[in-house]
N, C-alpha and C positions, 0 to 999 in steps of 0.2 A: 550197863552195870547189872549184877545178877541183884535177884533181890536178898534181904534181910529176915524176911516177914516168914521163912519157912514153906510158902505154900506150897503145894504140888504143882510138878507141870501140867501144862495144857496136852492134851492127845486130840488128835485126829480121826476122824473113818472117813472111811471114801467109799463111794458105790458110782458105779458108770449103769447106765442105760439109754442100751442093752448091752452086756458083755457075757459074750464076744459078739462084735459087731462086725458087718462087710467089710472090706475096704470103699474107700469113698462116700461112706455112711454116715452122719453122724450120730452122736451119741452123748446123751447127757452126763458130766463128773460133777458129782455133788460131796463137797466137802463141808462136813460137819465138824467144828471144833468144839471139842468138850471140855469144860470146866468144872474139874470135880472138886471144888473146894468148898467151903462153910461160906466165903466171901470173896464179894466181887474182884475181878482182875479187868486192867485197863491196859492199854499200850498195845495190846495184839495184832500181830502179826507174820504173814509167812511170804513167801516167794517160791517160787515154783518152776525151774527150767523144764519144758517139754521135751520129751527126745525128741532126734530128728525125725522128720517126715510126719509128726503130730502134731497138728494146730490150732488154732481156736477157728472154728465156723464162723459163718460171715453172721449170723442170725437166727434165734437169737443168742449172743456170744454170752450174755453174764446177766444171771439173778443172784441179788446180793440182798440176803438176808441178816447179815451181821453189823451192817453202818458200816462205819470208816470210808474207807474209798479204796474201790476194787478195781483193778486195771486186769484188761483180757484183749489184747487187739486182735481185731480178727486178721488173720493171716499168719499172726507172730505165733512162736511155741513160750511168750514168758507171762505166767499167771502172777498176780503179787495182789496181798491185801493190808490195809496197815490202819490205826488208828482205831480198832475195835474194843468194845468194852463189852465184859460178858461178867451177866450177874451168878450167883453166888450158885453152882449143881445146874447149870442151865447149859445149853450149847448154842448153836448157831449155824446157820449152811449159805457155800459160797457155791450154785450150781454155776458150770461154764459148759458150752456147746463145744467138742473138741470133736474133729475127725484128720483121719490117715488116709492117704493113697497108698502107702503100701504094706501087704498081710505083714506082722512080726508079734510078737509079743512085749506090750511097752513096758517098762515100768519106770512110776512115778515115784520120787521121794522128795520130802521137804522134811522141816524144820519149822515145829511152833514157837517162836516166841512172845514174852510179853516181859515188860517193865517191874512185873509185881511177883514172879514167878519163875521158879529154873528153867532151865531151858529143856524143852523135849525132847527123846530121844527121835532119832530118821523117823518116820513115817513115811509109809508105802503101800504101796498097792498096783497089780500087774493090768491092764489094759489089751485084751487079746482081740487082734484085727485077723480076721480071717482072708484067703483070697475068695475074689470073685471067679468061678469058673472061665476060663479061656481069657485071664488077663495076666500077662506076662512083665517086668516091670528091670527097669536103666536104674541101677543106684550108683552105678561109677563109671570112669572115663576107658575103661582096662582097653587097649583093639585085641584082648588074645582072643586067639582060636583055640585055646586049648578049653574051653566050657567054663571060666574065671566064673563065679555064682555074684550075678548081677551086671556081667556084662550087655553090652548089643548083642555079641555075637551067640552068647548063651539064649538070651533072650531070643531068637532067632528059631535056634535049634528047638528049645522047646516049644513053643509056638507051633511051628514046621511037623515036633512029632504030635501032636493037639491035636491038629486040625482031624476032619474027617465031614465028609458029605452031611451025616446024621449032625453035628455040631454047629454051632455060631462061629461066626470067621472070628478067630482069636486077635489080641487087641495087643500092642507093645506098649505101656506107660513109662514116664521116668521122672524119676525122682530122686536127680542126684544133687546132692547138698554141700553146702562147707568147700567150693572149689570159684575161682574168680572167673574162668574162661574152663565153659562145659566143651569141650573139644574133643571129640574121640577121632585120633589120626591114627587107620590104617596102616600097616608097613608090609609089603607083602611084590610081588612079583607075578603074582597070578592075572588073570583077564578081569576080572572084579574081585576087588574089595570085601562086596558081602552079594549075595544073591539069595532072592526071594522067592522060591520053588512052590509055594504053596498058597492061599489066599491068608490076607493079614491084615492089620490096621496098624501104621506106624504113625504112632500118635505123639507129635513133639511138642501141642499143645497144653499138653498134662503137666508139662516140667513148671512146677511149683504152681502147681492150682487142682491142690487135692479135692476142691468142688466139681473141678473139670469130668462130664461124662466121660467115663474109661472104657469105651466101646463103639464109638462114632464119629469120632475128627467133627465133633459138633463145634461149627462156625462160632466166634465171642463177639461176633459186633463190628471189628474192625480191625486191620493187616497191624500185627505186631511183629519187629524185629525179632526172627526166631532166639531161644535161649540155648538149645542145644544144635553142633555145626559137627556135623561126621564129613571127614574129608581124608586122603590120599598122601600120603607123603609126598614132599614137593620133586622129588627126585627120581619115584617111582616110573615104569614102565606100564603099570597097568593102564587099562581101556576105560573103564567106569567103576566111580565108587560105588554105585549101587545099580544092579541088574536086578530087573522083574521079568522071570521067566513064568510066573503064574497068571492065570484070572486073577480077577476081584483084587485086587494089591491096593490099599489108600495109603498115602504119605501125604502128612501135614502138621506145620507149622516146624519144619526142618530148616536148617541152611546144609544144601548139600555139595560139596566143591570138588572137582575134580584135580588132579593133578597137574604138574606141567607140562608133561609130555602129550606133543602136537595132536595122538589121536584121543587123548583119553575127555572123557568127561563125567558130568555130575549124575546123572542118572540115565540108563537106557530100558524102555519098556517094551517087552516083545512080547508079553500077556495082552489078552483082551480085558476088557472093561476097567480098567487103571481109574486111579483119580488121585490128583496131584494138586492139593491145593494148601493155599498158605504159605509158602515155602519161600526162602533165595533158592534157586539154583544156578550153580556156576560159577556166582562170587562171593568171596571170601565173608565181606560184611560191608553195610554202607557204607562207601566213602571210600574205598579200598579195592585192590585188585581182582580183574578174572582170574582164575584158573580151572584149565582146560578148553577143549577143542569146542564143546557142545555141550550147554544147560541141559539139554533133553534131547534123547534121540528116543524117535515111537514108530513102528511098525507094528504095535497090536492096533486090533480094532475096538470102535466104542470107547474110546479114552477121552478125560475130560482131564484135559489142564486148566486150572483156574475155575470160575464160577459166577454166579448172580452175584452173589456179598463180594463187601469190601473185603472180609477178611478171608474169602476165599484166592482173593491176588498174589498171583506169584511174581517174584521179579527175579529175571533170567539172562543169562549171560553166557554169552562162550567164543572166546577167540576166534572161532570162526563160524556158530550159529548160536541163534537162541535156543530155536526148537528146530528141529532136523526130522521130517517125514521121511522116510524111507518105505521103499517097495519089500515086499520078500518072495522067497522063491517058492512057497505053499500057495499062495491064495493071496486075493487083494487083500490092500491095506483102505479100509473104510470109517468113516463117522465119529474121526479125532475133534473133539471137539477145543479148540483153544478160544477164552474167554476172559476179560478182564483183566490181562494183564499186563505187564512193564515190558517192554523189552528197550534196551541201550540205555535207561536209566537218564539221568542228567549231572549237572552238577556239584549240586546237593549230596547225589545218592551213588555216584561214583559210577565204575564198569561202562563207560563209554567207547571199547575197543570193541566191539562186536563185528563182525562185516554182515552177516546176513539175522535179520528177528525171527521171523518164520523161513524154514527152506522147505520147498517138496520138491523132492527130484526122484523120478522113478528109472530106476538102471537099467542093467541088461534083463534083470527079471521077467517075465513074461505075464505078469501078474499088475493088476490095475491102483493108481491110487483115484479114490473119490469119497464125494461128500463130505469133504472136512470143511470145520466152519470155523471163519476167524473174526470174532465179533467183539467188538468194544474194549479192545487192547490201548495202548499207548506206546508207540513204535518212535522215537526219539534216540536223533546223536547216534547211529549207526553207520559206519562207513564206508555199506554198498546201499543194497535193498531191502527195504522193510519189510517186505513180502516177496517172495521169490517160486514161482511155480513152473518147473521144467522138467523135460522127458526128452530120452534116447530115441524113439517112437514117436512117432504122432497119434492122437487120439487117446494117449490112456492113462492120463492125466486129465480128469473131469469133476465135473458139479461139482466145484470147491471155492466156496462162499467167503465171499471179504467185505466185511459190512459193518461202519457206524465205527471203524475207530478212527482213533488222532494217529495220524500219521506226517509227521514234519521234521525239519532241521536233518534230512537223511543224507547219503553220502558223501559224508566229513571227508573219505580219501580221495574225495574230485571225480566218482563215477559212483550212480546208484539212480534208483528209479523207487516212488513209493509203493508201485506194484507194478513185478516184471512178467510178464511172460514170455518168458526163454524159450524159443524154439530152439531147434538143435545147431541151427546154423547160424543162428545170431550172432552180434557180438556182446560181452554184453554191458549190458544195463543199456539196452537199445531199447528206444519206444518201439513198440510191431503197429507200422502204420494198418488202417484198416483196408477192408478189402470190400470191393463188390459185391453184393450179393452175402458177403463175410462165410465162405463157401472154404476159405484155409482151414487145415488141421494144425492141431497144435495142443500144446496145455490148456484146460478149459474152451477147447475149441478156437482159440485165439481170439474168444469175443470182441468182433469191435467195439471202440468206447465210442462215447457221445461226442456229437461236435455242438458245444454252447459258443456262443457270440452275445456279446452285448447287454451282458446283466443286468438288471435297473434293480435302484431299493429304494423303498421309504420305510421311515423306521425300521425293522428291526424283520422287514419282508422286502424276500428277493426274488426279483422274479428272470427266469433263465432260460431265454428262446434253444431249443435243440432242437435237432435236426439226426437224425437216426435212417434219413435217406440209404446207408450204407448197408444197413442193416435185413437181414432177412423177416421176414412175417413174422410179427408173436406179439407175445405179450412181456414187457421188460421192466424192473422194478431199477429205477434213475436214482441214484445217493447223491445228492449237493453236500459240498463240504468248502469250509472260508479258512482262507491261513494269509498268515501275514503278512509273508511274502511266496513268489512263488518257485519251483523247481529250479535248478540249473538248466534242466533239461526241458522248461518249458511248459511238462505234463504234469499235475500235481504238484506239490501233495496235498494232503487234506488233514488240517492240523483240527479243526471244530466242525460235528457235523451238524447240519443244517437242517436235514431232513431228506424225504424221499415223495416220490409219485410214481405211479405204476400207469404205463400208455400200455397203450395195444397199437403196434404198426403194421401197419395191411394197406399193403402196395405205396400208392402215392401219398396215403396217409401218414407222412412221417414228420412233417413237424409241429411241435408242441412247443408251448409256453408256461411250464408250470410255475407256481410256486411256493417258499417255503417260508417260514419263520422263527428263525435263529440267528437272524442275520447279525452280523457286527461290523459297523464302517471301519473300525479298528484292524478289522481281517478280513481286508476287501478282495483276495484273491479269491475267487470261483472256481472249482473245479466238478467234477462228474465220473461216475462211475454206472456203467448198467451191468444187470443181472441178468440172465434172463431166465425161464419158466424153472430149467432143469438145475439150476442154483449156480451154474457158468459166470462168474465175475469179471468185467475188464480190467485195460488198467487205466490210471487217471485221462480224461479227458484232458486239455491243454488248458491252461488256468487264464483266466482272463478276468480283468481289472471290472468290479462294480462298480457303476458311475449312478449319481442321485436319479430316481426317474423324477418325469416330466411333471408339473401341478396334476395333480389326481382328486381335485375340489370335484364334488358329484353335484350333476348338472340335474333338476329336476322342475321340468316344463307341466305347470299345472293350471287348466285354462278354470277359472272360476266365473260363476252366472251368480248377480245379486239377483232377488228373487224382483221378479216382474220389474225390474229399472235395467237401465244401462248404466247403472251406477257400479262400476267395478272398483271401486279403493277398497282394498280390505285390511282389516285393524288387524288380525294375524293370522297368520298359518304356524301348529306346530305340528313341528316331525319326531316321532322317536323311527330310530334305528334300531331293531331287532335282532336276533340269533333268526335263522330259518324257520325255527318250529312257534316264532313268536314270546317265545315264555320268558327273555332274559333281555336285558335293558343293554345295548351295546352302547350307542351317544344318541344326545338329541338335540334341538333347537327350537326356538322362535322366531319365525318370521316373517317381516312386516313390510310394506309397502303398497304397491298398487299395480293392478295390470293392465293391457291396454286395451284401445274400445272393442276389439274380438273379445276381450275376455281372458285372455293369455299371459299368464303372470312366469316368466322368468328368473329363476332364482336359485343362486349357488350357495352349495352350504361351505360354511365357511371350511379353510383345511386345517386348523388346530382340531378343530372336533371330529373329520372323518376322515385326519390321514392312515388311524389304522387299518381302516377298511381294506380288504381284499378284491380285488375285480375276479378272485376265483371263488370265492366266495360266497354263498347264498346266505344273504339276508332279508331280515320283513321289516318292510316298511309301512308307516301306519301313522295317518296324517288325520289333522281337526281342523277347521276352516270354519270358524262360529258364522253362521250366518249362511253359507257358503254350500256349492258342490263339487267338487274335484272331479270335473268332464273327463280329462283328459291329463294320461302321466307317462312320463318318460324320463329316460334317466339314464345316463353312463357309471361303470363299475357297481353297478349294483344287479343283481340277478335277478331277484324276483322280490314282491313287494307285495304286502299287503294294506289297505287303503278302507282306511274306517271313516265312515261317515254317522259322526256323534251327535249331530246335530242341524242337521239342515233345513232352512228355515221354509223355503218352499219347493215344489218342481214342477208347480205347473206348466214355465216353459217347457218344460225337455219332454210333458206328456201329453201335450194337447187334450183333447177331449176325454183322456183319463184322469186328470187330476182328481176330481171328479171321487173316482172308484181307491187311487192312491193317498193318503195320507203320509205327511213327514214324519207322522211317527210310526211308520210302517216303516220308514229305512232307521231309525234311530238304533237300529242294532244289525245293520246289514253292515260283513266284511266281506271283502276280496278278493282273492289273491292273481296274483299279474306278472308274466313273466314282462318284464320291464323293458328289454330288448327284442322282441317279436315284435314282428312289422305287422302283424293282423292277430285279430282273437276275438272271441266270441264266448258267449256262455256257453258251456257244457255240461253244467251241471247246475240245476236252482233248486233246493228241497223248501218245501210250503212251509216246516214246521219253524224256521229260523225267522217270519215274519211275525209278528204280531195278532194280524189279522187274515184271515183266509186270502188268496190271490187267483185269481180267475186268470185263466190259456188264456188271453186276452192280455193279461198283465202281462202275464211270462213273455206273450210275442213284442209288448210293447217295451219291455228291458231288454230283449236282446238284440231288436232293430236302434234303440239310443243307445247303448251302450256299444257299438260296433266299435273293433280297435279298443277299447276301453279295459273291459272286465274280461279275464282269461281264467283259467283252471276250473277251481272249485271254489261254489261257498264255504264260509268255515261258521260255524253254528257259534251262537251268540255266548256260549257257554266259555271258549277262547278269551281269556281275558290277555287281550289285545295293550289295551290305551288302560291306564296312561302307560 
């Protein structure tokens, strides 16, 4: 109801700081409402729709100097304040944090009312965003070619006329609003859709997150469903939605889809140093269909598909590849780097029609593919091979590294391999058994792969006898990987990796027993993969069943001497188990009994407390025996040991006519160290100052004639805090 009472309206000022501000800047709006009456007004209030593309910041969004309760969510463009009383010639200010992604001129208006008071005329005021230099910006869905202002394709152009050497590689943001499904569909006839002649930043990221850096494809944390999807009419003839004929090209946080016609696909990159990350490529949207032949086809060099981050993760799809390496008729194709990403997708996330995840096939070209590396992907639900590396040629297809991803559930159409190498004459998805000497040409040199037999685990370590007899001299870096079940074909795949160990085989030196710890009896198939120096990858080893190993209780024989008796009962022995360097408590125990009349106390430590032990493994061992002297140690699955003597009570026996010169508390701070497993050892090294008291050549010769077999390495100075 208007009021009775006569008063004046309320008015408004507004000030922004600073205006004009960048795009993606923020900027303080401070609304002061005025109260020019003799007497108080109550019930005030205004509301505030922001034009599009201007928002309230995340932080700090609202200083509310007026009471009532002010609402500003950061993200939204709707301001509202209600319930303010303003006394008598006084005012009040509502500041809010507002910023734009994209340059325009805003302008704001509202309406003050109140309860006791007419109502105000518009109130307004203009809000000028300026552009940032070399940012180009999407506010609608148009595919024309004709320069539509806020198109892609405009957006393109100018960008394209931007750039220049002297300049920053220009940026594409978008910021289209007010539309349910962001879809810019191509109509056209020509070889691509759109093409990217010059360096750029196709930033899909930006679409509605005007905080978003407008200059960087800067990673957010973690892979979100893109918001905006540029794709190809379904009926089209064209090759690719998007071609990058330039350097430097980044596209991220796109869905980009190809058409249906058999050769076309979602993006092809013939620039060097591309980076492609965040992205779908190839399918439609989760849950939904491929379209096109190939997610990505690359023949530039220095291309990085995907990345370290989560949110660098592409997921890729193409009727007939994911990603498609290709040779060209200039010069090798080098140092593609593909990382972290989906290929085949599953259930959940749809696009399981793929035949090939990675292809590299080098044609009639005369020009080499190498060093591309494909590391920590997820290769699932594809219908041939998950990795696929072949040549028309032998040899020119090399050092191209397949390492550490999940590779499982592959050839859905009844033929596939998790990693092939396709020689020319193959058939395929044939394992290439290995060779003599491994002396065959082929893709990656046709490394042979490892031969494991007989896995054993305890807990959550496997250990995997190989044999690499086949194999030429070097040095080879071995991938274990466990899946749940194993190949059709017997060889792989390798759904969780496991881990790795690096041999060096030289000659007869070829088999090894390493092992790893990732293990899971849940995924008890075992497979192998070697590398070798020059980055050459096999393909899987033949997967073989993990079976329990054998009790792995560590056996430790310690002959104990009561001082001047034959009395050997001893009330305890404890042991800690250490890391190698001693500093870090791995398990330990108590324990008790008696040994017999040599002296020789026998005794297993229990296997709750040292099944996780490793037998590849160097640890320090480090024992107390109250009363006691620990002569003599030995021991299974353990490497090396160090052996503290804290307290023992006398050694007259073990020193004859030096007791004399030796005192027990001259060892009350002597340690060790002992390789455990050496059939002889001797001191080699005694420093004077870790004793107590000075030590006479006389000592020294009569420690290392009793201690023969006993004490090995080095002393370790008393500063070693050892025990407990």
């Amino acid at each position: 109801m208007l009021a009775s009472t006569g008063l004046n309206p309320l008015s408004m000022a507004f000030s922004f700081s600073p205006n004009p501000v960048s795009m993606c800047q923020p900027t303080i709006a401070t609304f002061t409402i005025i109260n020019p009456n003799n007497a108080n007004v109550s019930g005030v209030s205004f509301s505030l729709n922001l034009p599009v593309n201007l928002k309230v910041h995340t932080s700090p969004a609202v200083d509310n100097r007026c009471g009532g309760a002010a609402q500003a969510t950061a993200g939204s463009n709707l301001i509202t304040l209600t319930g303010v009383g303003i006394t008598s010639l006084q005012n009040c200010t509502l500041a809010v944090t507002l910023q734009a992604n994209i340059p325009a001129d805003y302008l704001l208006e509202t309406n003050i009312l109140s309860t006791q008071t007419l109502p105000s005329t518009v109130q307004s005021a203009v809000l000028t965003v300026s552009p940032l230099e070399g940012i180009f910006y999407v506010t609608n869905l148009s595919p024309s070619y004709t320069g539509v202002s806020g198109s892609l394709y405009k957006a393109i152009l100018d960008a394209t006329a931007y750039y220049s050497n002297t300049k920053p590689i220009p940026s594409i943001v978008f910021a289209i609003e007010n539309v349910p499904e962001r879809k810019i569909t191509f109509l056209t006839t020509t070889a691509s859709a759109l093409i990217i002649s010059r360096p750029v930043i196709l930033d899909g990221w930006s679409q509605n997150d005007p905080e978003h850096n407008p200059t960087g494809c800067t990673p957010r944390g973690s892979y979100a469903d893109p918001l905006v999807e540029i794709s190809a009419d379904a009926q089209n003839i064209m090759q690719y939605t998007l071609s990058i004929s330039a350097a430097d090209v980044t596209i991220c946080g796109l869905r980009i889809t190809g058409s249906n016609n058999i050769g076309s696909g979602a993006v092809r990159v013939l620039g060097d140093n591309a980076k492609l990350i965040g992205n779908a490529l190839g399918v439609t949207s989760f849950g939904k269909a491929i379209n096109g032949a190939y997610g990505v086809f690359v023949s530039g060099n220095n291309v990085q598909i995907g990345g370290d981050s989560p949110s660098e993760r592409n997921y890729i799809a193409g009727k007939r590849n994911g990603v498609y390496v290709g040779s060209k008729s200039t010069a090798d194709t080098a140092s593609i780097i593909i990382k972290n990403n989906v290929f085949g997708m599953n259930s959940s996330l749809g696009a399981t029609d793929t035949e090939f995840g990675v292809n590299i096939l080098k044609s009639s070209y005369p020009y080499n593919i190498l060093n591309t590396q494909i590391s920590k992907n997820i290769f699932r639900l594809l219908k041939k091979d998950a990795v696929r590396i072949s040549s028309d040629t032998p040899n020119n297809v090399f050092n191209n590294r397949i390492s550490q991803n999940s590779i499982y559930g592959n050839g859905t159409s009844g033929i596939g391999l998790g990693i092939n190498l396709a020689n020319i004459d193959e058939a395929a998805s044939t394992v290439t058994a290995n060779d003599a000497g491994d002396a065959d040409a082929g893709p990656n040199n046709l490394q042979n792969f490892p031969v494991i037999s007989n896995p054993t685990y305890s807990g959550s370590n496997v250990t995997v006898p190989v044999d690499l007899g086949s194999f030429a001299d070097g040095t080879f870096t071995l991938e274990f990987f466990g899946s749940t079940t194993k190949s059709a074909s017997g060889y792989g795949e390798g759904e969780v990796y496991l881990g790795s160990a690096t041999v060096n085989k030289s000659g007869s030196n070829s088999i090894f027993s390493p092992s790893v710890n990732n293990f899971s009896a849940s995924k008890p198939w075992v497979t192998a993969t070697a590398t070798d120096a020059t980055g050459n990858t096999s393909e899987f080893s033949e997967a073989k069943l993990a079976t329990a190993g054998a009790n792995t209780n560590i056996q430790l024989n310690i002959k104990l001497q009561r001082r001047l008796t034959n009395d050997f009962t001893h009330p305890s022995l404890q042991v800690r188990i250490k890391n190698s360097s001693c500093s870090a408590l791995v398990t330990s125990g108590t324990l008790t009994g008696s040994s017999n009349a040599a002296g020789l106390a026998t005794i297993a430590l229990p296997a709750n407390d040292y099944a996780a032990l490793s037998d590849t493994t160097t640890y320090c061992v480090v024992m107390k025996a109250d009363g006691f002297l620990a002569q003599s140690v030995n021991a299974s699955n353990i490497k090396t040991a160090a052996v503290n003597f804290t307290n023992p009570s006398w050694i007259g026996d073990f020193f004859g006519d030096q007791k004399n010169k030796i005192q027990p508390a001259d060892f009350s701070t002597l340690i060790a160290v002992k390789n455990l497993k050496a059939t002889s050892a001797i001191i080699t090294r005694i420093q004077d100052q870790i004793f107590r008291r000075a030590i006479s050549a006389d000592d020294l010769n009569t420690l290392k004639t009793n201690y023969q077999g006993f004490v090995a390495g080095s002393l370790v100075s008393p500063s070693v805090a050892v025990w407990p």
